[in-house]
C-alpha positions as CSV (number, residue, x, y, z in Angstrom):
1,X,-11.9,51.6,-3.1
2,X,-13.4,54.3,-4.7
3,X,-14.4,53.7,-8.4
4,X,-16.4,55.9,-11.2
5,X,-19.2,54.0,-12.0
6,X,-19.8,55.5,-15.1
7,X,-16.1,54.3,-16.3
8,X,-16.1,50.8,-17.4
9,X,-13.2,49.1,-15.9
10,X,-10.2,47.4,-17.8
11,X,-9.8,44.2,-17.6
12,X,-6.7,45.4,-15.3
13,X,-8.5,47.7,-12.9
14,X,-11.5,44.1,-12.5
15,X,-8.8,42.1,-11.4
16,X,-7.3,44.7,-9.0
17,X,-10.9,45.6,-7.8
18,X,-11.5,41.7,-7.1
19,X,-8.4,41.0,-5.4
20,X,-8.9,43.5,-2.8
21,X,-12.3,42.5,-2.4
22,X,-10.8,39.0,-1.9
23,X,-8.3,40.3,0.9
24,X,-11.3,41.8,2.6
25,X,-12.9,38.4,3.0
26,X,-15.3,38.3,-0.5
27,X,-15.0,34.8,-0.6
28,X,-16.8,35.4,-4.3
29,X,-14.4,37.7,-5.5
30,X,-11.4,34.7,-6.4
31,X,-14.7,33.2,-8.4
32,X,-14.8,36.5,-10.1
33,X,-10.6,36.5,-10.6
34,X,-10.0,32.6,-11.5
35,X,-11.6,33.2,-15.0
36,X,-9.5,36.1,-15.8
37,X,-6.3,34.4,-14.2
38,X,-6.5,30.2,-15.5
39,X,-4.6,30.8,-18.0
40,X,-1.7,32.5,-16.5
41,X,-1.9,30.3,-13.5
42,X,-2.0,27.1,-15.8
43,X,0.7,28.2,-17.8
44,X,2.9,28.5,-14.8
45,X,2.2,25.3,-13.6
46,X,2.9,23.3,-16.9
47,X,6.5,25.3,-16.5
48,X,7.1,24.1,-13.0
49,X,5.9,20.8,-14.0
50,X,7.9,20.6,-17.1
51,X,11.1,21.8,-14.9
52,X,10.3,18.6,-12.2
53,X,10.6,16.3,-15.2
54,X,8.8,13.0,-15.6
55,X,9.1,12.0,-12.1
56,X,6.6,13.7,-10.7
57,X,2.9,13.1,-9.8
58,X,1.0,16.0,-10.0
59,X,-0.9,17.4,-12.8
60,X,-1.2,21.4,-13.2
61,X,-4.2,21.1,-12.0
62,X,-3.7,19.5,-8.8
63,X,-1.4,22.1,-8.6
64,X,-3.4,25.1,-9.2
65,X,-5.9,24.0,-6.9
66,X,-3.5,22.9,-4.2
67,X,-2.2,26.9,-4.4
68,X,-5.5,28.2,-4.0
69,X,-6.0,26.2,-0.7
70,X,-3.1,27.5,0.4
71,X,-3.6,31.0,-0.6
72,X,-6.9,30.8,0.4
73,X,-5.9,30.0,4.2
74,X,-3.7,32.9,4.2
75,X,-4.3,36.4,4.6
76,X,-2.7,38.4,1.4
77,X,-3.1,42.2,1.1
78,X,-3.1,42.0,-2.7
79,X,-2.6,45.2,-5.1
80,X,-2.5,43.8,-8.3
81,X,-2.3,40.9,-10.7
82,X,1.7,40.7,-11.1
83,X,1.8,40.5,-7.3
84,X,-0.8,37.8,-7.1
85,X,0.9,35.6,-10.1
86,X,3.9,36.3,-8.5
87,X,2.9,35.3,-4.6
88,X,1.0,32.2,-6.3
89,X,4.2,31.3,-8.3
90,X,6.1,31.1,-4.8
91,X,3.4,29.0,-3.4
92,X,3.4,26.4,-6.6
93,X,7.7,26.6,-5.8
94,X,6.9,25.9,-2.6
95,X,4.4,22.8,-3.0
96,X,7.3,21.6,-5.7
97,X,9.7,21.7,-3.2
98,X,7.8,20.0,-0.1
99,X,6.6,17.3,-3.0
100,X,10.5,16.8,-3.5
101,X,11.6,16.3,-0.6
102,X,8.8,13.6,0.2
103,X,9.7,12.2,-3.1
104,X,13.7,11.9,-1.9
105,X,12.8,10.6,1.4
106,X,10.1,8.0,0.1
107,X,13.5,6.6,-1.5
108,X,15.6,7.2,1.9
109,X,18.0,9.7,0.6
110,X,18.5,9.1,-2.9
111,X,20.5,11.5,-5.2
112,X,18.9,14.1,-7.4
113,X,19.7,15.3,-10.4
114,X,22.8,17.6,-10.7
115,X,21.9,21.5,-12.1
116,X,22.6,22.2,-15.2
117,X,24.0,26.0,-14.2
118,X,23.8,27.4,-17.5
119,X,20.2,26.1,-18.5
120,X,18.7,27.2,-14.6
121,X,20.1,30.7,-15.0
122,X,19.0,31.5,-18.6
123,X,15.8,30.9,-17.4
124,X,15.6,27.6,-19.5
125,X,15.1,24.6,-17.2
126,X,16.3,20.6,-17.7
127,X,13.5,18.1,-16.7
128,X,16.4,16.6,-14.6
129,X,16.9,20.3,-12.6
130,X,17.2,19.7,-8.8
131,X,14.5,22.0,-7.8
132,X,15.5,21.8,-4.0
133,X,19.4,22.5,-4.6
134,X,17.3,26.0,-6.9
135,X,15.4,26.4,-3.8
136,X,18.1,26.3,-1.2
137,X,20.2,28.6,-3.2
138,X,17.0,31.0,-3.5
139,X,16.7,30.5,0.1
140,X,20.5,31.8,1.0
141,X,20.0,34.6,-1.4
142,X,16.5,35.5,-0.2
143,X,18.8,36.0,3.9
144,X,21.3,38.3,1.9
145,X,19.3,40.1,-0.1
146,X,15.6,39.9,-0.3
147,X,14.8,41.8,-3.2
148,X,17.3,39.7,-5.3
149,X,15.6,36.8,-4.2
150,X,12.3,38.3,-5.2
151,X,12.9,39.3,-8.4
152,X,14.6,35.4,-9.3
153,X,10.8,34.5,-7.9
154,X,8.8,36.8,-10.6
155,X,11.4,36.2,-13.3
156,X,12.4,32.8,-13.5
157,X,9.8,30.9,-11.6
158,X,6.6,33.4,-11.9
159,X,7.8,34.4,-15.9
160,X,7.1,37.9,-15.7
161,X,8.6,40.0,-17.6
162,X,11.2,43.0,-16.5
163,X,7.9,45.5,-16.8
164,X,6.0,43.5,-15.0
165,X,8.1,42.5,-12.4
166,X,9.1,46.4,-11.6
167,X,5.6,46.8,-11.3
168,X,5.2,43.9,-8.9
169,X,7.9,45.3,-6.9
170,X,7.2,49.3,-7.4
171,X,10.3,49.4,-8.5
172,X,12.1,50.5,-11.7
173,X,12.9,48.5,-15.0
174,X,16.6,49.7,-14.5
175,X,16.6,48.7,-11.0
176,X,15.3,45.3,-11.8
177,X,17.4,44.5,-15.1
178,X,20.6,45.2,-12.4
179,X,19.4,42.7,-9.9
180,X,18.7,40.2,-12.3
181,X,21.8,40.1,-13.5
182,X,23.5,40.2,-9.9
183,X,21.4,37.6,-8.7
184,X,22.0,35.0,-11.7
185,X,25.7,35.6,-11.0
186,X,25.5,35.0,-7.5
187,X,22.9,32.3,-8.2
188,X,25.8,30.4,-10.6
189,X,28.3,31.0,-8.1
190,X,26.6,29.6,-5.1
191,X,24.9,26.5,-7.3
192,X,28.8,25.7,-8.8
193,X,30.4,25.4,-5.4
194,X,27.6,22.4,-4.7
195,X,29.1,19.3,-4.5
196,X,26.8,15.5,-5.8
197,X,24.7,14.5,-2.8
């Protein structure tokens, strides 16, 4: 990457410069980015917490760090700091997910909570949300159109907003405003036709 040394970089342009230091195999470089990132990455695992309800057993922390071994195992070609929030926030869905699952066979099958539709698609989650009848509908989506599915990711489960997710994506405000709203429709549609466990 070619920077102007005698331009001090934003805050912005550090992160992006660390990040593809990190992809390069700077193992120092995610030092450099945590500082700048906690915050962001701690708020979105109180959210996904807060969404799993008092059931669970991990603590925001557990799950931060748990994403970073994961991340850290994986080669990412990162570009900027919506697309790392956003790949970490599909990680932290991911260890949710896997941690449900062990929760509902530790008790052999038992039922999970129903989804309440209206609360998962306005983007304001129950403590009793199934997150693995979320993530199978994100799932189905995600093998009929990708960049719905993406966009549910960034939005709902990462919390960026419509800027920042067009940015993620390299796409436009417009474009993302009109998937959004296709994919909460087919997200309520899919999630209705689910019948109790």
């Amino acid at each position: 990457m070619n920077i102007d040394t005698k331009t001090p970089l934003t805050i912005g342009d550090q992160i992006t410069a660390d990040l593809r230091d990190w992809s390069l195999g700077d193992p120092e470089a995610f030092e450099r980015i945590l500082p700048q990132v906690y915050e962001d990455l701690h708020r979105l695992a109180r959210a996904y917490l807060a969404r799993e309800g008092r059931e669970h057993t991990l603590q925001a922390t557990a799950l931060i760090n748990e994403a970073y071994l994961r991340l850290s195992g994986s080669p990412v070609d990162w570009h900027n700091r919506a697309q790392f929030i956003g790949v970490t926030a599909r990680v932290m869905r991911r260890i949710l997910v896997d941690h449900g699952r062990q929760r509902r066979a530790d008790k052999r099958g038992g039922d999970a909570p129903q989804v309440p539709l209206d609360e998962v698609l306005d983007g304001h989650c129950d403590p009793q949300t199934d997150l693995l009848a979320l993530d199978q509908a994100l799932d189905e989506l995600a093998r009929l159109d990708p960049d719905q599915a993406r966009i549910v990711e960034l939005r709902y489960f990462a919390g960026l907003t419509i800027a920042e997710t067009a940015t993620a994506l390299e796409i436009s405000p417009a474009t993302v405003k009109r998937e959004w709203t296709m994919a909460r429709a087919w997200l309520f549609q899919r999630l209705s036709q689910r019948q109790p466990v």
